[in-house]
RODO-2510 file (C-alpha; in nm, 4 decimals, decimal comma):
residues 109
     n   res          X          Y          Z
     1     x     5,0538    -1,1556    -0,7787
     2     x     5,2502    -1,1426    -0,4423
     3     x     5,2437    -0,7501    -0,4570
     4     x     4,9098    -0,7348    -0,5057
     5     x     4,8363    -0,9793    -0,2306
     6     x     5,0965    -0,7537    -0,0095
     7     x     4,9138    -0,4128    -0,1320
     8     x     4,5759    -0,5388    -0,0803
     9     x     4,6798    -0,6838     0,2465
    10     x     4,7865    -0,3303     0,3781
    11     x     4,4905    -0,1427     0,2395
    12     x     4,2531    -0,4234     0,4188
    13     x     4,4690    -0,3711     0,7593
    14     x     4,4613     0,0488     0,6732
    15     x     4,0946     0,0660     0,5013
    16     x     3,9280    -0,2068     0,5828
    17     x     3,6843    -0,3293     0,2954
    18     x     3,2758    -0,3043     0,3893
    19     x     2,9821    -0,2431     0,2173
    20     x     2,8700     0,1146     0,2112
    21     x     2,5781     0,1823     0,4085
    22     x     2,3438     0,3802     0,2186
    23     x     2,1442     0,6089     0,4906
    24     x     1,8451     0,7671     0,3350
    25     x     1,6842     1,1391     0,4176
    26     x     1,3393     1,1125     0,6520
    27     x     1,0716     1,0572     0,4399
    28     x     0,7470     1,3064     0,4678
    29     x     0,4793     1,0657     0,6237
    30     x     0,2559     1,2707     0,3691
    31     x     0,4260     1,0678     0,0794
    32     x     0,3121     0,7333     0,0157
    33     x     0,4471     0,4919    -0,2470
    34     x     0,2027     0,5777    -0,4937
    35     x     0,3828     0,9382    -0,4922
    36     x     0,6957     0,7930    -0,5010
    37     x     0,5982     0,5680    -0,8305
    38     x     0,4744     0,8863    -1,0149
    39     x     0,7803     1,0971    -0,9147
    40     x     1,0026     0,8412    -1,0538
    41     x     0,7309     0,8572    -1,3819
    42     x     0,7525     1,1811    -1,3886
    43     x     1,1737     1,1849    -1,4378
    44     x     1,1035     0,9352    -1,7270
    45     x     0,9269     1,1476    -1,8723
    46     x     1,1529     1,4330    -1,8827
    47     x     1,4158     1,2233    -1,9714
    48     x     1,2180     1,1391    -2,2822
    49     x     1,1072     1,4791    -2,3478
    50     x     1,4419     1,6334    -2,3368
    51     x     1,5644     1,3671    -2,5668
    52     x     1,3037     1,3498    -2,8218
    53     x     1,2356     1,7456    -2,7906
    54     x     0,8365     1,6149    -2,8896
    55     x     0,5051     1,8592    -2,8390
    56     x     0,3663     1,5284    -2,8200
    57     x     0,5678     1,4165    -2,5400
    58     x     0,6067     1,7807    -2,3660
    59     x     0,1935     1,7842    -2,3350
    60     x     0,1951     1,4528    -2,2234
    61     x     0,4321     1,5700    -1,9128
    62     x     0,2562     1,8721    -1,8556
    63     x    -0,0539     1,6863    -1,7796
    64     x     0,1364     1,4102    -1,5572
    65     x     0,2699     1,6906    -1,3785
    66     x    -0,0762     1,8284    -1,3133
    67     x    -0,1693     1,5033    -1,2047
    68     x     0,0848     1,4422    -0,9746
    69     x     0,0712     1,8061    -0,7931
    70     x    -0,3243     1,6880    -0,7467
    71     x    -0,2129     1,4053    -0,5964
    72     x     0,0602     1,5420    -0,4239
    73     x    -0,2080     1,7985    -0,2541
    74     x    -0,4680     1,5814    -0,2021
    75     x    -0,2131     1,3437     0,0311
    76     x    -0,0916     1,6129     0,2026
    77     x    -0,4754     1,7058     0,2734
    78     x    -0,5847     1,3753     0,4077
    79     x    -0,2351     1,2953     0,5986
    80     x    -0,2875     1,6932     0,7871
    81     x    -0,6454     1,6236     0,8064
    82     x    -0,6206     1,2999     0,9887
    83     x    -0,3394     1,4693     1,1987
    84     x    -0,5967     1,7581     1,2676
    85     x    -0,8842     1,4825     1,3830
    86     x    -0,6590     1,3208     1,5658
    87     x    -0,5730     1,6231     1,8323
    88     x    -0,9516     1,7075     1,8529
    89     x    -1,0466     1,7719     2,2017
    90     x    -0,6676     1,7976     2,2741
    91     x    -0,6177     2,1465     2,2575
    92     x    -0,2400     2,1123     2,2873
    93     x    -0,2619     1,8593     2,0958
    94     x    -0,4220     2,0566     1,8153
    95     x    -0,1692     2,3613     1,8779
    96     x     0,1630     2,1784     1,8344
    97     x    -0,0127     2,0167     1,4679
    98     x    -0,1347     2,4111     1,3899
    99     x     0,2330     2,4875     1,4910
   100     x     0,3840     2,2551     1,2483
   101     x     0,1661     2,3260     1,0140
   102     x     0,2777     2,6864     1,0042
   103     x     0,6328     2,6004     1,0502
   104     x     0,6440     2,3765     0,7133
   105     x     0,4679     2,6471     0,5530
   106     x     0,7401     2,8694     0,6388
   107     x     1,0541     2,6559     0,5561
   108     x     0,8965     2,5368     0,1810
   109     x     0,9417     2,9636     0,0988
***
């Protein structure tokens, strides 16, 4: 009991003992909750498939993943639409959303 006391003693004074701070990657402003939801769907369902090994359950993930690249282009259409509106009459404005429009095009190849 003492050494332990002693051991843990050194590691606090060494290492000291804190809760790990979790720092998450920049989320796209493109994708909302809802997207986030079906993603997380979407792994429970391959989970299942690749456990059950089902036609049943591999057509039922082919047409959630339909569903979810529709939504996932349809969000990205009305977030880079609204970003478009938004710079009208601005033309730099409207260059630097082109710009980044083209750049993000670019990196996803």
């Amino acid at each position: 009991a003492s050494w332990d006391r002693a051991a843990a003693e050194a590691l606090d004074r060494v290492v000291p003992l804190r809760p790990l701070t979790r720092c998450r990657s920049q989320r796209d402003p493109w994708f909302p909750e809802e997207l986030r939801e079906m993603k997380c769907w979407n792994r429970c369902l391959e989970s299942t498939r690749r456990t059950s090994r089902s036609e049943s359950d591999r057509t039922c993930l082919r047409s959630f993943i339909r569903t979810y690249l529709r939504a996932t282009r349809a969000a990205k259409c009305v977030h880079f639409s609204a970003l478009v509106a938004s710079a009208d009459n601005r033309p730099a404005a409207l260059f630097r959303v082109t710009r980044s429009l083209l750049d993000t095009e670019t990196r996803e190849d």
